[in-house]
C-alpha positions in Angstrom: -1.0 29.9 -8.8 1.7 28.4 -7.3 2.7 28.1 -3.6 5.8 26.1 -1.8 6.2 25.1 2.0 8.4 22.7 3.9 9.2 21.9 7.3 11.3 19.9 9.5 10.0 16.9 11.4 10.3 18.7 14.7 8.1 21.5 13.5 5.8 19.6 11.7 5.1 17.3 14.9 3.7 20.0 16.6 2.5 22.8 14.7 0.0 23.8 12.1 1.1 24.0 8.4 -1.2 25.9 6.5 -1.4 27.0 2.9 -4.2 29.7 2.1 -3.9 32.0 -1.0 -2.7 34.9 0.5 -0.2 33.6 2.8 1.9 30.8 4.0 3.0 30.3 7.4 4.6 26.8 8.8 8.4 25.4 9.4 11.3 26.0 6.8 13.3 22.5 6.4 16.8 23.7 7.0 20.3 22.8 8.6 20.3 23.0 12.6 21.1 26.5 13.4 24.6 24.8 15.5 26.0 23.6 12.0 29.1 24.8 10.9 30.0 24.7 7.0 33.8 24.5 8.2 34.8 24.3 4.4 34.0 28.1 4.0 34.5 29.7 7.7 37.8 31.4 8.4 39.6 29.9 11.2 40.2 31.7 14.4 42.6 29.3 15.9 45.9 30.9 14.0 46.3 34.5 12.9 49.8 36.3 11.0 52.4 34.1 9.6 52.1 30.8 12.3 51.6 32.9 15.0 48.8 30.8 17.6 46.2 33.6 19.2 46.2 33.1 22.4 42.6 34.1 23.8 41.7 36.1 26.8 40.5 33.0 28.7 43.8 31.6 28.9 43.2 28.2 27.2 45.1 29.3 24.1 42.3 28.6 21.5 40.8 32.3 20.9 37.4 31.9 21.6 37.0 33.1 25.2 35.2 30.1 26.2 38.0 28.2 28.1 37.4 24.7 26.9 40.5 24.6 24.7 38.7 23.7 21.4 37.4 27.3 19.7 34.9 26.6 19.2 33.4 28.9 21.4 30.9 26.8 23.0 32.3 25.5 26.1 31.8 21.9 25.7 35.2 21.2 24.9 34.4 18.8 22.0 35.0 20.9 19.1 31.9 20.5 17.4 30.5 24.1 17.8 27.1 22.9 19.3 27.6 23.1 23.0 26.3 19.5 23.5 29.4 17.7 24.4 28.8 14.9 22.3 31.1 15.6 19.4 29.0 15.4 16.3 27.9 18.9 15.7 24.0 17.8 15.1 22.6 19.9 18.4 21.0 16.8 20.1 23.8 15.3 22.7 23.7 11.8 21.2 26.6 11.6 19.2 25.7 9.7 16.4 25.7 12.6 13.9 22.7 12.0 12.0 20.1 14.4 12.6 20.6 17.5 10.8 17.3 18.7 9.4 16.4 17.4 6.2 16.2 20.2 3.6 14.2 20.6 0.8 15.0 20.7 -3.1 18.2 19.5 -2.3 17.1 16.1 -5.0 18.0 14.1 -1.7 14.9 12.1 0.3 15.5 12.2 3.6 13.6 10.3 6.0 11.0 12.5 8.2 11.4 15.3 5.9 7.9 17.3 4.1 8.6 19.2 1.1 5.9 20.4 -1.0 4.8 22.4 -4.0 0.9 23.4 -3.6 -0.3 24.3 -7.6 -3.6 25.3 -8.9 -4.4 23.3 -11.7 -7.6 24.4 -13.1 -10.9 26.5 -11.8 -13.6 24.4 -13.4 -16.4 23.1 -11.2 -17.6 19.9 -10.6 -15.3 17.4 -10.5 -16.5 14.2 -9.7 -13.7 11.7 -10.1 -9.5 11.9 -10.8 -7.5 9.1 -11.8 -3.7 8.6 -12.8 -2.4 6.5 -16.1 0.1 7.8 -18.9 -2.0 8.2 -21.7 0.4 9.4 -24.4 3.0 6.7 -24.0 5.8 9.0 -22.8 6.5 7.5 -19.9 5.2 10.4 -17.5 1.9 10.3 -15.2 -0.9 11.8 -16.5 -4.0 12.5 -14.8 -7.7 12.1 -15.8 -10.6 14.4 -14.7 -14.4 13.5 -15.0 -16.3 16.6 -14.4 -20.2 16.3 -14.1 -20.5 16.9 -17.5 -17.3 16.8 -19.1 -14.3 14.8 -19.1 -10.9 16.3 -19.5 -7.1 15.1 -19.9 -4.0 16.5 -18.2 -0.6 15.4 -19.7 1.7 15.7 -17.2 5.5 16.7 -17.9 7.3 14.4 -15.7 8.3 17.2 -13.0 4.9 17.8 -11.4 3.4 20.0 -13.9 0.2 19.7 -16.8 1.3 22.2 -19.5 -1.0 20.6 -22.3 -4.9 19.3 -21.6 -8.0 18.1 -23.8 -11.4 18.3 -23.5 -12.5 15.1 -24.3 -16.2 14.7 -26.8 -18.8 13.4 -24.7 -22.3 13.2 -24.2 -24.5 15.5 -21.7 -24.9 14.3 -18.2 -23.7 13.2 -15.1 -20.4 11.3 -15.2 -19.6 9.8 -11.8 -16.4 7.7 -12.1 -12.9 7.7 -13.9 -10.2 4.7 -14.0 -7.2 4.5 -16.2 -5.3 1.1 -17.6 -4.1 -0.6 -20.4 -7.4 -2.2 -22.1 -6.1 -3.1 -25.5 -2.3 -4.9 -24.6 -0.9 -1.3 -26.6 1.4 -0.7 -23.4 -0.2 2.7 -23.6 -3.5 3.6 -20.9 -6.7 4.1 -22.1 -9.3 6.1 -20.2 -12.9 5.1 -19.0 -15.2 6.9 -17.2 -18.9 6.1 -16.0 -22.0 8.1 -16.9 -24.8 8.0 -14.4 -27.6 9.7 -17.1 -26.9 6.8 -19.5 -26.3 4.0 -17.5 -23.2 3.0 -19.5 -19.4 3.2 -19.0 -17.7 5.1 -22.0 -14.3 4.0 -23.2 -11.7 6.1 -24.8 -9.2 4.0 -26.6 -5.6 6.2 -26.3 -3.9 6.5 -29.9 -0.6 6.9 -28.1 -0.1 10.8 -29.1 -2.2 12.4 -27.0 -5.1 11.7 -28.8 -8.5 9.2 -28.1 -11.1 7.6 -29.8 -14.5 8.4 -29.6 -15.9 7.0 -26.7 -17.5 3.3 -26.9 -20.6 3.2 -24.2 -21.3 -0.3 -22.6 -24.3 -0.7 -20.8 -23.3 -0.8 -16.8 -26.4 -1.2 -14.8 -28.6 1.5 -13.0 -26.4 4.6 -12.6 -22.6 3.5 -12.4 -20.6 5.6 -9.9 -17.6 5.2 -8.7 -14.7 2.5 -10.6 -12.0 0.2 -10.7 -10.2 -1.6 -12.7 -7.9 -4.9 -12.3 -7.1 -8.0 -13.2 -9.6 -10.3 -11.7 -10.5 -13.8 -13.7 -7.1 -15.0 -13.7 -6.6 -14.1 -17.5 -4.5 -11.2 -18.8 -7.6 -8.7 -19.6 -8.5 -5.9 -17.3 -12.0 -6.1 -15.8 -13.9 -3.5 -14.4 -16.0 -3.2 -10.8 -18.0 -0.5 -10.3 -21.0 0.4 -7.5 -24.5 1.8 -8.0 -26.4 3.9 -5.4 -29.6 3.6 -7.2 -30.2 -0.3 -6.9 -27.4 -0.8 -4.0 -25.9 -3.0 -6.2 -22.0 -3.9 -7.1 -21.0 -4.7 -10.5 -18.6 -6.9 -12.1 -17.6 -6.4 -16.0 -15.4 -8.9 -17.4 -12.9 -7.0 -19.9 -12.1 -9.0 -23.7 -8.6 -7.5 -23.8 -9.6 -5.3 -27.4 -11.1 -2.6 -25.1 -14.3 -3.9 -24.3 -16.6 -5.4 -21.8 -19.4 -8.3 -20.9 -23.1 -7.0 -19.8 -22.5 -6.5 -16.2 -23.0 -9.2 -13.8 -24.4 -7.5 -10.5 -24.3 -8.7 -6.9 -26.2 -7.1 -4.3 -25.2 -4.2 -2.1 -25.7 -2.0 0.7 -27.8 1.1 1.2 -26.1 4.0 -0.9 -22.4 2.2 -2.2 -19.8 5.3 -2.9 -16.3 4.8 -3.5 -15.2 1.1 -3.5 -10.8 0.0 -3.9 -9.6 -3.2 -4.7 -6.6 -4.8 -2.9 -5.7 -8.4 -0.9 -7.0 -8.7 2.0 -6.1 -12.4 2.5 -3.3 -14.2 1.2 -5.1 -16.0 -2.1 -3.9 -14.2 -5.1 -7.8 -13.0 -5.8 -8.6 -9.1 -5.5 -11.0 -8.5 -3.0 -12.9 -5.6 -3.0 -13.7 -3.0 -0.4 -17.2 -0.9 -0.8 -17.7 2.6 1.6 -21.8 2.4 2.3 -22.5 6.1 3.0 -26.1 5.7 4.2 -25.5 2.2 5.6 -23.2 3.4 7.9 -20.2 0.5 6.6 -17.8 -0.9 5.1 -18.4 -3.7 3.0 -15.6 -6.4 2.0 -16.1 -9.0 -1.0 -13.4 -11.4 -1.1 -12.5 -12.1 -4.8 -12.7 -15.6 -5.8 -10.9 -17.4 -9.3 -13.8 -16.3 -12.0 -13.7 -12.9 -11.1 -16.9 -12.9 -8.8 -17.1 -11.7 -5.1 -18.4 -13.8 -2.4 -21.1 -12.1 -0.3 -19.9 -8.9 1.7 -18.9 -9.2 5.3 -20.1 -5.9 6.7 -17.9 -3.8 9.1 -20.5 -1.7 10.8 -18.8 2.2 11.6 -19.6 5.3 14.2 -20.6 7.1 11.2 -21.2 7.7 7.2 -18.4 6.7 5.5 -17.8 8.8 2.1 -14.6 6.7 1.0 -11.9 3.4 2.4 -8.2 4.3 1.7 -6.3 1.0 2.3 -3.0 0.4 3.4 -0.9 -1.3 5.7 -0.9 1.3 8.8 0.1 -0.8 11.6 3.4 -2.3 9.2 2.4 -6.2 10.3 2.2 -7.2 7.0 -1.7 -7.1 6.9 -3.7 -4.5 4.7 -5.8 -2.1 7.1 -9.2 0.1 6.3 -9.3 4.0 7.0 -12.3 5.6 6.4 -13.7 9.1 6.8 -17.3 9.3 8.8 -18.4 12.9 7.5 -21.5 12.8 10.3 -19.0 12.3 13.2 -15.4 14.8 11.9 -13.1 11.1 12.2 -11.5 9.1 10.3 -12.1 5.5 11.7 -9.5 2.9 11.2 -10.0 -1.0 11.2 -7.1 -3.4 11.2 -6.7 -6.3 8.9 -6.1 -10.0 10.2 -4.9 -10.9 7.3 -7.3 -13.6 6.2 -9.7 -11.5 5.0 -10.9 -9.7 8.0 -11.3 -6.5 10.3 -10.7 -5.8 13.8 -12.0 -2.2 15.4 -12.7 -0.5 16.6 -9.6 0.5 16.0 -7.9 4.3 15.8 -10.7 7.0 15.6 -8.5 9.8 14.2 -10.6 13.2 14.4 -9.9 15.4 11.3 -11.3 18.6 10.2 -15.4 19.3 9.1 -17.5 16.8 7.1 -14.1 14.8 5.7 -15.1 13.3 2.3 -12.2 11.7 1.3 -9.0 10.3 2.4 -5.7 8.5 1.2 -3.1 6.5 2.6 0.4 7.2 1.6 3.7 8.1 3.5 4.2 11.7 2.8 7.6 12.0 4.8 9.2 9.2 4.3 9.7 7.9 7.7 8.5 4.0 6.7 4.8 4.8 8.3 2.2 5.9 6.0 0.3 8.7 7.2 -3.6 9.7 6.2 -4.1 12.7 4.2 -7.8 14.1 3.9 -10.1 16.1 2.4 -13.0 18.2 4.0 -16.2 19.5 2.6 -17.5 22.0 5.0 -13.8 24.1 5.9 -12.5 23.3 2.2 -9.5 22.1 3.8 -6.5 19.2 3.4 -4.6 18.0 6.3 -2.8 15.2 7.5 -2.3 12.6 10.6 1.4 11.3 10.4 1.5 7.5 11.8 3.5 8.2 14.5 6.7 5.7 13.6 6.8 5.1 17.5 3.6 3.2 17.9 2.7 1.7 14.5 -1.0 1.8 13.9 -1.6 5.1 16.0 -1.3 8.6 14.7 -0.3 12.1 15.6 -2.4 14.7 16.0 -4.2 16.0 13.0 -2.9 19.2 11.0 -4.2 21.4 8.5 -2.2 21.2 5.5 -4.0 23.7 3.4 -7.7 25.9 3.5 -8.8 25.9 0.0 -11.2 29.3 0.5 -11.3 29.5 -3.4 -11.8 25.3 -4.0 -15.5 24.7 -2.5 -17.4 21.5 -2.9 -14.2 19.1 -2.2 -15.0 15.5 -3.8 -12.0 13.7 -4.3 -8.4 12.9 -3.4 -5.8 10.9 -5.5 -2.4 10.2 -4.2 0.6 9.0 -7.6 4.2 10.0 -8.2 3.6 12.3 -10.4 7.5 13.8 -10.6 9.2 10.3 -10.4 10.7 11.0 -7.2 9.8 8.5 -5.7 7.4 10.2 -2.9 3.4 10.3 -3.1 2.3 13.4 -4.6 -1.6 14.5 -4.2 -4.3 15.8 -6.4 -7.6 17.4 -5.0 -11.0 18.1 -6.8 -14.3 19.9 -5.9 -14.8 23.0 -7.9 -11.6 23.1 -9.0 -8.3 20.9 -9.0 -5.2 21.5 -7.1 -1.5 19.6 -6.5 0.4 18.9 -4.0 3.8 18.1 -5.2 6.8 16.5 -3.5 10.0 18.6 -3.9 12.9 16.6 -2.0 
């Protein structure tokens, strides 16, 4: 099923944009409706062979408007817009830059919000997504761990999955997914974490858009939620991962052939979900950022030269927190914490310093019912990144643009799209999954949808 909408950043600022699947309503990006395509439009200023028209209003130019320019506005500037400002955009500045972007034009245009909405796949389930290129063709891929299954999506480089595999895998709950380059091939390699066995299973990409059987490691009571990174300083990629059963994080030192240490846990707090890695300070460590649903935080281990995380500083929150997005929202330079409170309908942002710490409270963005999920990424290109979320309880996506006028605030919050037929949202990834250079969006629950980017 596929579905497009785009808007213009005037419409977009103020009204709703919603996607269902029976209808579409919202804001068509477009010229402004004073634009003249002069190339193409008969003149009205000469008429027979040289002969000038002269008009009715006696200025001579045709048009009836007496200003002399016909144009027929009656500004007198010859612009056609009726502005007086002389550069035929509508908005009496005269600087000529602010025709409404359009969309599929190939051309990104700051504040404009083009889209593609595609249904992927009906299966239920789905517990984790992540992004890698699997088949080495240089095109994103994306890989889905359903609760008892784990599939592949080979992407086609324009937004679109035309081939998939269903993985061989054991029975059971898998919880977590994270894609990267285990084995130095310059090709990913998927891993996924199995909450039944208490093990992580690799699959080793052959570079054709085939795997390995999976290789379990043993990961500690119940692994959920992953990452991986580059975190001892040497060139193999480690994994992190959370557990809910023993409120424990993990760390898993990678060997660079695909493999991984015993885990070396850390304690936790009450009921770790979703964790992301990033800098918080300026060291060139990782540090780690742990959502606490049950504890009510957000938990932040700075990384350290072995790979290890120093105790957590705990950010305490109005709320449950089901996942932290990170991103610099305020543009000072310093990475900043949103996270979605499904008790309290917000998303609650806390500022980074810069050395490692928070300040809040900060924004408290409300959203739509029970949000579960949320990303950080600038979906129209206007140099502020905006948070896109997911809800549970009215299966919808939608959006608070950083308002580009006060850095670190955000517009009111819109629904993007009601998902009737996609219950149980779980998960939200943001990649480029067309090469355009825009964040595209895939969504999960019982069933997985797209949100494409069409410039």
């Amino acid at each position: 099923m596929l579905f497009a909408l785009s808007r213009s950043t005037q419409c977009a600022r103020t009204g709703v944009i919603i996607v269902s699947a029976m209808t579409i309503t919202g804001c068509v990006v477009g010229l402004n409706p004073a634009y003249r395509d002069e190339s193409t439009e008969t003149s009205d200023e000469t008429s027979g062979e040289g002969q000038h028209e002269t008009g009715t209003d006696g200025s001579g130019d045709g048009d009836g408007d007496g200003d002399g320019d016909g144009d027929g506005d009656g500004d007198g500037d010859g612009d056609g817009d009726g502005d007086g400002d002389g550069d035929a955009d509508g908005d009496g500045d005269g600087d000529g830059d602010d025709f409404d972007p359009k969309c599929n034009n190939g051309v990104i245009e700051p504040g404009e919000f083009c889209f593609e909405v595609v249904d992927l796949m009906q299966l239920d389930k789905i517990q984790s997504v992540t992004a890698g290129d699997f088949d080495g063709d240089g095109k994103m891929d994306i890989g889905v761990a359903r609760e008892n299954d784990i599939l592949v999506l080979f992407g086609a480089g324009n937004g679109t999955f035309p081939l998939a595999l269903d993985l061989a895998e054991q029975n059971g709950k898998y919880r977590g997914a994270g894609a990267g380059d285990l084995d130095h091939d310059l090709i990913d390699d998927l891993i996924v974490a199995h909450e039944d066995s208490h093990h992580i299973f690799v699959y080793i990409s052959n570079g054709d858009g085939s795997f390995d059987d999976p290789v379990a490691h043993a990961a500690g009571s119940k692994p959920g939620d992953l990452a991986l990174a580059l975190l001892d300083g040497d060139d193999a990629l480690d994994l992190v991962t959370v557990s809910s059963d023993n409120e424990a994080v993990s760390l898993m030192l990678g060997d660079g052939l695909g493999g991984f240490a015993p885990p070396l846990a850390q304690p936790g707090q009450k009921d770790p979900l979703r964790l992301d890695l990033a800098h918080f300070n300026a060291d060139p460590w990782l540090d780690l950022a742990v959502a606490n649903r049950d504890d009510r935080s957000i938990s932040i281990h700075l990384g350290s030269s072995d790979g290890a995380f120093e105790l957590a500083q705990i950010y305490h929150l109005n709320g449950r927190p089901w996942s932290v997005a990170i991103g610099d929202l305020d543009n000072d330079g310093d990475l900043d914490l949103a996270a979605p409170l499904d008790d309290a309908d917000v998303v609650e942002v806390l500022y980074g310093d810069g050395f490692g710490g928070f300040v809040g409270p900060g924004a408290s963005v409300t959203v739509g019912d029970k949000p579960v999920g949320a990303v950080t990424t600038d979906l129209d290109v206007d140099g502020q990144l905006d948070i896109v979320v997911i809800n549970a309880d009215d299966k919808s996506v939608g959006i608070s643009f950083g308002d580009p006028d006060s850095p670190g605030q955000f517009l009111p919050y819109q629904t993007l799209a009601n998902l009737g037929n996609l219950p149980n949202l779980a998960v939200i990834l943001t990649a480029d999954f067309n090469d355009d250079g825009v964040g595209d969006l895939i969504v999960g629950g019982d069933g997985l949808w797209a949100m494409i980017s069409t410039p």
